[in-house]
C-alpha positions as a Markdown table, in Angstrom:
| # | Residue | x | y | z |
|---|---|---|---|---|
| 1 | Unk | 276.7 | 65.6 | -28.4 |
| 2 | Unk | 280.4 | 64.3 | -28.4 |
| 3 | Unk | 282.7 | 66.2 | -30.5 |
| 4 | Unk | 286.4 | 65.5 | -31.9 |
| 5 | Unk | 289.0 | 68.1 | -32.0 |
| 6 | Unk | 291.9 | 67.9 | -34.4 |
| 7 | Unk | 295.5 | 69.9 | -33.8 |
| 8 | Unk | 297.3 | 69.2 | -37.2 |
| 9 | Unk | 300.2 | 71.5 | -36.3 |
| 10 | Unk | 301.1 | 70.2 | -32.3 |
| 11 | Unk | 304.8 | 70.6 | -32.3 |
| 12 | Unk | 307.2 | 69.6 | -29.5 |
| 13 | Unk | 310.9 | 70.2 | -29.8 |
| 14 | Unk | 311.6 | 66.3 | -29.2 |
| 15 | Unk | 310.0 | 65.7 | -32.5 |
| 16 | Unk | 310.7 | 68.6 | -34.7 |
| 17 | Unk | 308.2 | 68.1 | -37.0 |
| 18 | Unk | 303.8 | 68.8 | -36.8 |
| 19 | Unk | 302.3 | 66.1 | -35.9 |
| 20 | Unk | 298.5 | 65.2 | -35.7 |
| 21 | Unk | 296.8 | 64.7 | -32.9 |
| 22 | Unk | 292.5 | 64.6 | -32.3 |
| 23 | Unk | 290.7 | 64.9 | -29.1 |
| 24 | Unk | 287.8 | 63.1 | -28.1 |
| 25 | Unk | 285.3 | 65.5 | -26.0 |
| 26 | Unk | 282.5 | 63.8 | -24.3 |
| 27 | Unk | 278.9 | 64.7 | -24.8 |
| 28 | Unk | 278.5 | 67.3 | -21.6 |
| 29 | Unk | 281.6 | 68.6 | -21.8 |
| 30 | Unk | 280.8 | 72.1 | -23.2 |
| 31 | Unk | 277.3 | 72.1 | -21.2 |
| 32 | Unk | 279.3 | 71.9 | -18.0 |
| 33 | Unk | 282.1 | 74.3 | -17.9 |
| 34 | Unk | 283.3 | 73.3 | -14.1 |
| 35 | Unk | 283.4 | 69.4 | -14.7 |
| 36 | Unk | 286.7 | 67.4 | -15.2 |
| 37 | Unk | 287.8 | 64.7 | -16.7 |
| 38 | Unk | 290.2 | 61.9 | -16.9 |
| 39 | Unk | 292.1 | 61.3 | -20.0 |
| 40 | Unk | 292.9 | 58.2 | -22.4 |
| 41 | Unk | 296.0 | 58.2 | -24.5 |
| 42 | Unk | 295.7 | 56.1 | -27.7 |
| 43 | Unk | 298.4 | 55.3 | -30.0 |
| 44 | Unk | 297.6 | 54.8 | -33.8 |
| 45 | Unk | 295.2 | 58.1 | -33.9 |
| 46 | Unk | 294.3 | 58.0 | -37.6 |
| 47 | Unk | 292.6 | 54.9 | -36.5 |
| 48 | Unk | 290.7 | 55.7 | -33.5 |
| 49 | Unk | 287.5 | 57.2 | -34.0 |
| 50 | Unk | 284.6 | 56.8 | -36.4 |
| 51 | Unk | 285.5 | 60.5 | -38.3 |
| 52 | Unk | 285.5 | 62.0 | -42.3 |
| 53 | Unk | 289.3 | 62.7 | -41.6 |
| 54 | Unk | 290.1 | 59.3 | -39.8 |
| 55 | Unk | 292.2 | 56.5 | -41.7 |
| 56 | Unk | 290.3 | 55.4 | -44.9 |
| 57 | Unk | 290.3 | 51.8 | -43.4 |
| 58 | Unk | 288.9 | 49.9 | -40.9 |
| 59 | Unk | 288.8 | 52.3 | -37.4 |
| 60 | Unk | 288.0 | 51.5 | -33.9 |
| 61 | Unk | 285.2 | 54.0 | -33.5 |
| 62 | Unk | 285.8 | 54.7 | -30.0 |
| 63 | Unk | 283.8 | 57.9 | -30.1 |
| 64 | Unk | 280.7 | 55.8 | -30.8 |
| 65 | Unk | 281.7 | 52.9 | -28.6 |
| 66 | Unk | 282.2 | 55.8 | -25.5 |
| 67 | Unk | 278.7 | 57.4 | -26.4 |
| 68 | Unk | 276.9 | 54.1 | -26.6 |
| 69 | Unk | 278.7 | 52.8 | -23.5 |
| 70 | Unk | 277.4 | 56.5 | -21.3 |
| 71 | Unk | 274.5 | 56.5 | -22.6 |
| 72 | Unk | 273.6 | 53.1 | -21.2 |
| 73 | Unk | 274.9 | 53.4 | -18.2 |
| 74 | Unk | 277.9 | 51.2 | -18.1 |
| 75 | Unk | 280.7 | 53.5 | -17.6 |
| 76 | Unk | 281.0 | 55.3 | -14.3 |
| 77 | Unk | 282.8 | 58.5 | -15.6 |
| 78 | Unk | 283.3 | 60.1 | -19.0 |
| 79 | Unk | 286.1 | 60.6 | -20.5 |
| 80 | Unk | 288.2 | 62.4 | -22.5 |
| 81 | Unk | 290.5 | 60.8 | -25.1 |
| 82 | Unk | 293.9 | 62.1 | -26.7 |
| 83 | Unk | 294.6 | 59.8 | -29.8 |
| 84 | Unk | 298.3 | 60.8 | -31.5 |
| 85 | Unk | 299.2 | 60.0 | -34.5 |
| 86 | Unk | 302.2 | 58.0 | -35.4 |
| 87 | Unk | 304.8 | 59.3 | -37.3 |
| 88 | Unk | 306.2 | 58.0 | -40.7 |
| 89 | Unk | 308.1 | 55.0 | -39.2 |
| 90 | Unk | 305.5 | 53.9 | -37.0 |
| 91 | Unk | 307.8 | 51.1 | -36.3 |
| 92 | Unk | 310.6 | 52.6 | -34.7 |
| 93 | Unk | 308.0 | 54.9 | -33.2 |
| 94 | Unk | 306.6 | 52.1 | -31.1 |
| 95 | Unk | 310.0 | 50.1 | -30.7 |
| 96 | Unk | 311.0 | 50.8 | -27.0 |
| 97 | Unk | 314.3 | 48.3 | -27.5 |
| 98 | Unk | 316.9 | 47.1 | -30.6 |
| 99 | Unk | 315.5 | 44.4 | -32.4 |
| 100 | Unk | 318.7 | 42.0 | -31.8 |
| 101 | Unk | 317.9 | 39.8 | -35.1 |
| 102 | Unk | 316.8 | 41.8 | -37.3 |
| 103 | Unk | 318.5 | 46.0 | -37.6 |
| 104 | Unk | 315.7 | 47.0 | -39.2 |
| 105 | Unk | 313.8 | 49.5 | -36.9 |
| 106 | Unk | 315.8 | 52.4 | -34.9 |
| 107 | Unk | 314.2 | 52.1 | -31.3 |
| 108 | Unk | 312.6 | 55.2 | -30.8 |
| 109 | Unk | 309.6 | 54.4 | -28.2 |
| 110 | Unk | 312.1 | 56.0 | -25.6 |
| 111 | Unk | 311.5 | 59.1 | -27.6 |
| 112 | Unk | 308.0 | 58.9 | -27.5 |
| 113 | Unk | 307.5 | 58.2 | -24.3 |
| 114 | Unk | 309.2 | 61.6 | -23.4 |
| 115 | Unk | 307.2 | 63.1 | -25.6 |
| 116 | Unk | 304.0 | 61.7 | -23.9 |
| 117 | Unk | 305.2 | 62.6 | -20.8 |
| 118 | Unk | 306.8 | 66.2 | -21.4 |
| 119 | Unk | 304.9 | 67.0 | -23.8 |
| 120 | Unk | 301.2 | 65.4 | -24.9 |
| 121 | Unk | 300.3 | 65.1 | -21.1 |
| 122 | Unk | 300.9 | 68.7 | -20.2 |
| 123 | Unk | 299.3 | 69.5 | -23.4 |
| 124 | Unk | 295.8 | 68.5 | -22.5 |
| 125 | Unk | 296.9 | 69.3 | -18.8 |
| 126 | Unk | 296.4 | 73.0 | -19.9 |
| 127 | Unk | 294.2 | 73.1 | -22.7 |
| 128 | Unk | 291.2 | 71.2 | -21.7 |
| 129 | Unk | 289.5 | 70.1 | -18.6 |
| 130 | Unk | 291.2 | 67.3 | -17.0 |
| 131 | Unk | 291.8 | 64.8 | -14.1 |
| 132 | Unk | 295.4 | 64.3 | -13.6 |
| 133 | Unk | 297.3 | 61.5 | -11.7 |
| 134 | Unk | 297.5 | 57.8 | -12.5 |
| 135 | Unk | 293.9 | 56.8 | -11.6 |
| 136 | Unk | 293.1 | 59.2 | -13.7 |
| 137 | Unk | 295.0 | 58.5 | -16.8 |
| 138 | Unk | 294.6 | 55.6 | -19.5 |
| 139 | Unk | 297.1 | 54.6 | -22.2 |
| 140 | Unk | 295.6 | 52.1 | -24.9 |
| 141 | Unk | 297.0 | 51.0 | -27.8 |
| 142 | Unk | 296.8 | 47.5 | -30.0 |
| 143 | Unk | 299.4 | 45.4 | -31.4 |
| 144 | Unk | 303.1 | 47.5 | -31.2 |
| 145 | Unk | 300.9 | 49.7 | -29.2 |
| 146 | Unk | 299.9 | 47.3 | -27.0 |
| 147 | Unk | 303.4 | 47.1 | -26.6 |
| 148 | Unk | 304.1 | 50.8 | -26.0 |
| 149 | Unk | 300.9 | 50.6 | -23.6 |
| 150 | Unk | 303.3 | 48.4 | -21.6 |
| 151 | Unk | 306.4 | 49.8 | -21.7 |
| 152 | Unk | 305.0 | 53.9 | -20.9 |
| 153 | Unk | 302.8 | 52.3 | -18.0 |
| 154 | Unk | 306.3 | 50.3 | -16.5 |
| 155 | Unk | 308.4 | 53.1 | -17.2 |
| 156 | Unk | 305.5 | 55.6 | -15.7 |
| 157 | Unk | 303.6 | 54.4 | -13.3 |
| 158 | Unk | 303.3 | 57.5 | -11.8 |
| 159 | Unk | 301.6 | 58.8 | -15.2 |
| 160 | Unk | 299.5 | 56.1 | -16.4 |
| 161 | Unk | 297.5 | 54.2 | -13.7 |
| 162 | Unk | 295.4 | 52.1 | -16.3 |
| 163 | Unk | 297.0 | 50.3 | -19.6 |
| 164 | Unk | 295.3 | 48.6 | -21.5 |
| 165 | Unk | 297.2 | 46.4 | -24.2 |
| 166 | Unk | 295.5 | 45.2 | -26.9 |
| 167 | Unk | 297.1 | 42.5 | -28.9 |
| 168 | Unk | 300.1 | 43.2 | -28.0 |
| 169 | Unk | 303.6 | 42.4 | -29.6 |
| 170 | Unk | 305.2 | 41.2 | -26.3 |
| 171 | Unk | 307.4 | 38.8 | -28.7 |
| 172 | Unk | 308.8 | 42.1 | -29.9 |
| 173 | Unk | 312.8 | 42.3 | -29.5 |
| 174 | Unk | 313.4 | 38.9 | -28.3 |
| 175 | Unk | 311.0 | 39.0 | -26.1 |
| 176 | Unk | 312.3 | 42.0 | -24.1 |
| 177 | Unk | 309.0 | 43.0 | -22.6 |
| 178 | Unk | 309.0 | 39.6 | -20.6 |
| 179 | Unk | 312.5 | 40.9 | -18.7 |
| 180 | Unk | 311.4 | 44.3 | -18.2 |
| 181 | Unk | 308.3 | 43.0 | -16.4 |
| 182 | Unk | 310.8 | 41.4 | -14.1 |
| 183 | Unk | 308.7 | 42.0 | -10.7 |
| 184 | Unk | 305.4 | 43.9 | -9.6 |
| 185 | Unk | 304.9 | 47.4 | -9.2 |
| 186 | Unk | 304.4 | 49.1 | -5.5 |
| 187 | Unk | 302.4 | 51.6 | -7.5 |
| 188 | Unk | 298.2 | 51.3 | -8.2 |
| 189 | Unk | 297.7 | 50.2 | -11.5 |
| 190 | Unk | 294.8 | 48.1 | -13.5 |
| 191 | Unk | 295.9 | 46.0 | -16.6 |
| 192 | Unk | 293.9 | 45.0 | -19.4 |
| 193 | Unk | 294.7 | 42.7 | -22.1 |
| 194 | Unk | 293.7 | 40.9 | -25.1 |
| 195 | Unk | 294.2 | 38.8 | -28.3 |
| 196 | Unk | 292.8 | 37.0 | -30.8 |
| 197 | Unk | 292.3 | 33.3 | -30.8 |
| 198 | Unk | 293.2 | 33.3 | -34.4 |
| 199 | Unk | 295.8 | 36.1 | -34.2 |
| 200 | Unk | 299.3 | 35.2 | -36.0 |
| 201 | Unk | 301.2 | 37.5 | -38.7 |
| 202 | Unk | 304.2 | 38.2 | -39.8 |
| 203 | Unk | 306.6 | 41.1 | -40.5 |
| 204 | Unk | 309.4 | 41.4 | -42.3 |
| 205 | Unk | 309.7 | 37.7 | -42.5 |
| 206 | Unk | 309.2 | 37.8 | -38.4 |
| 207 | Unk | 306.6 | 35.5 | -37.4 |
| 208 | Unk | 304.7 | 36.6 | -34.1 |
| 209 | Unk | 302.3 | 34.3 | -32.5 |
| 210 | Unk | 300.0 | 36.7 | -30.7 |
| 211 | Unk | 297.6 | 33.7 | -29.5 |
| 212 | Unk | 300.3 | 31.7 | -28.0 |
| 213 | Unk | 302.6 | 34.4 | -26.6 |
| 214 | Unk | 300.0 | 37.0 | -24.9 |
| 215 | Unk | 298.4 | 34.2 | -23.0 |
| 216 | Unk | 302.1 | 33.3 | -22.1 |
| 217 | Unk | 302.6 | 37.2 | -20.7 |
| 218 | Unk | 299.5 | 36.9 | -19.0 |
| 219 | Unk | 300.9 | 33.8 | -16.6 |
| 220 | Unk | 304.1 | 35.8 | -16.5 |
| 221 | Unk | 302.7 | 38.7 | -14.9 |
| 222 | Unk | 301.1 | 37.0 | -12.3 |
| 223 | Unk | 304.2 | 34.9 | -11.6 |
| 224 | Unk | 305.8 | 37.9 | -10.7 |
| 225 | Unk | 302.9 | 39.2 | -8.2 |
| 226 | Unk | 300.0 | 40.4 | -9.8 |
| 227 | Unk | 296.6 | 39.2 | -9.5 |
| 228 | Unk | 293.4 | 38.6 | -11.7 |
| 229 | Unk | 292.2 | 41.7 | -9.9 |
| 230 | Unk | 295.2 | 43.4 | -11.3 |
| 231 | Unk | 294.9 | 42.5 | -14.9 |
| 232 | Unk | 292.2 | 41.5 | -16.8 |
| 233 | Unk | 292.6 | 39.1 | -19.8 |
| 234 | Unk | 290.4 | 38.3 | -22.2 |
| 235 | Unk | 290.7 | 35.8 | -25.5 |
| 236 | Unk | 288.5 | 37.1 | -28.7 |
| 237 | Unk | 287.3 | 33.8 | -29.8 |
| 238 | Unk | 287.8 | 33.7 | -33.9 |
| 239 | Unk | 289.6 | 36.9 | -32.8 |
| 240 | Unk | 292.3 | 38.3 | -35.6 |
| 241 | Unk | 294.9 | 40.8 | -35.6 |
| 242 | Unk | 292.3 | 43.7 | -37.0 |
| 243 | Unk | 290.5 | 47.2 | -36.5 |
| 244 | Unk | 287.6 | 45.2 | -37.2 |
| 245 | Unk | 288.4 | 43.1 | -34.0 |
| 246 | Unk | 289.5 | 45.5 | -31.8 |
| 247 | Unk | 286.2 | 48.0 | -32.5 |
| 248 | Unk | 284.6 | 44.9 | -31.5 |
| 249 | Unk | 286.2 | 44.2 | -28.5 |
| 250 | Unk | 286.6 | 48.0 | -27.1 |
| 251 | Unk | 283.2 | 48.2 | -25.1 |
| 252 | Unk | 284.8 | 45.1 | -23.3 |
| 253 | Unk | 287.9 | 47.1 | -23.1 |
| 254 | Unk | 286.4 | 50.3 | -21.8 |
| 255 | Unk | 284.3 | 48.7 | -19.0 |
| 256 | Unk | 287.1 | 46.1 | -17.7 |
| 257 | Unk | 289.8 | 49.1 | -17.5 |
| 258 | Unk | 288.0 | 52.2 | -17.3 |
| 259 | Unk | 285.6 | 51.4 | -14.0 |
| 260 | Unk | 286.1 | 51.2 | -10.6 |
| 261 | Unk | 283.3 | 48.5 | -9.5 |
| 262 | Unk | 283.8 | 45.2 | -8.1 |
């Protein structure tokens, strides 16, 4: 049987503060003490698995998604999955740039993604059973973490081979995301993305079109080089900018970034 681990006190010095973070194990890894694994890194972690000390909302119940999707045979490996919590200002958390309109968040994502990198990775590098290199190693996170999905998989590609961005706010800081993605990668990486066909909110009086503006990344990226067999894109039809949606969604999710097979 799966279990989930929860460190409440992880500490690293770029944060200085404790900071939550909860490990999915899958089902056979305590019956198999030799047997490694690769690793997903989710932002949003109070939101990721069906669990008593989970957010009290809507979650994505990736634990239950994973055990279903092993079980029937549509995942070629297991894996294990880090979800990290975000801190207080999740905003600036996951804001890789300076919002040019608007100073309302302090861009921070720089931060985390050192973090990830110096800190999270190594972490689970030492502490549990693991697969490293890029093959090896997910990110996946939905709206502004969709977002951060992209920016720690550009910035990293020698980290994170897969990212999967899940309604992701690619309209963030004027757009910024589209620049950054500026050419293809030499590196091996596999893309996944999504959105809602009904997905548009707003923020601070910031209106962000996720069904119009996705799509519109989408064509950018393979503009610039990449093919459908480097990123995978999907439109939820009725599809909102939800939990709800994305635990709906994340079998697709798993099988389209997570396996290997033509």
């Amino acid at each position: 049987m799966s279990r989930i681990d929860i460190i409440d006190d992880f500490y690293s010095p770029l944060d200085k503060f404790k900071r939550t973070i909860r490990v999915y194990l899958p089902d056979s890894y305590d019956a198999d003490s030799v047997k490694h694994y690769p690793v997903i890194y989710m932002t949003d972690g109070q939101n990721v698995f069906a669990h008593p000390r989970s957010a009290r909302f809507d979650t994505w119940c990736v634990n239950r998604t994973l055990d279903a999707l092993w079980s029937e045979g549509k995942l070629d490996r297991e894996w294990i999955v880090c979800a990290i919590d975000h801190e207080i200002d999740r905003f600036s958390e996951y804001t890789p740039w300076a919002y040019p309109d608007a100073q309302i968040y302090e861009p921070r994502g720089w931060k985390f993604l050192n973090n990830l990198t110096e800190f999270f990775v190594p972490y689970m590098n030492a502490h549990y059973r693991t697969c490293t290199g890029p093959e090896n190693t997910a990110f996946i996170g939905s709206s502004l973490g969709g977002l951060m999905a992209l920016f720690c998989g550009r910035e990293r590609p020698d980290v994170i081979g897969r990212i999967g961005a899940i309604s992701p706010s690619v309209m963030w800081a004027d757009y910024r995301c589209f620049e950054e993605w500026n050419s293809k990668l030499p590196n091996w990486q596999k893309i996944y993305m999504d959105m809602g066909s009904e997905e548009h909110i707003t923020v601070n009086g910031i209106y962000m079109d996720y069904a119009g503006i996705v799509g519109d990344f989408y064509r950018h990226l393979l503009d610039i080089g990449y093919s459908a067999a480097d990123v995978t894109f999907y439109v939820d039809p009725g599809g909102v900018h939800s939990e709800v949606c994305w635990a709906r969604r994340f079998d697709r999710i798993a099988t389209s970034l997570l396996n290997d097979a033509a």
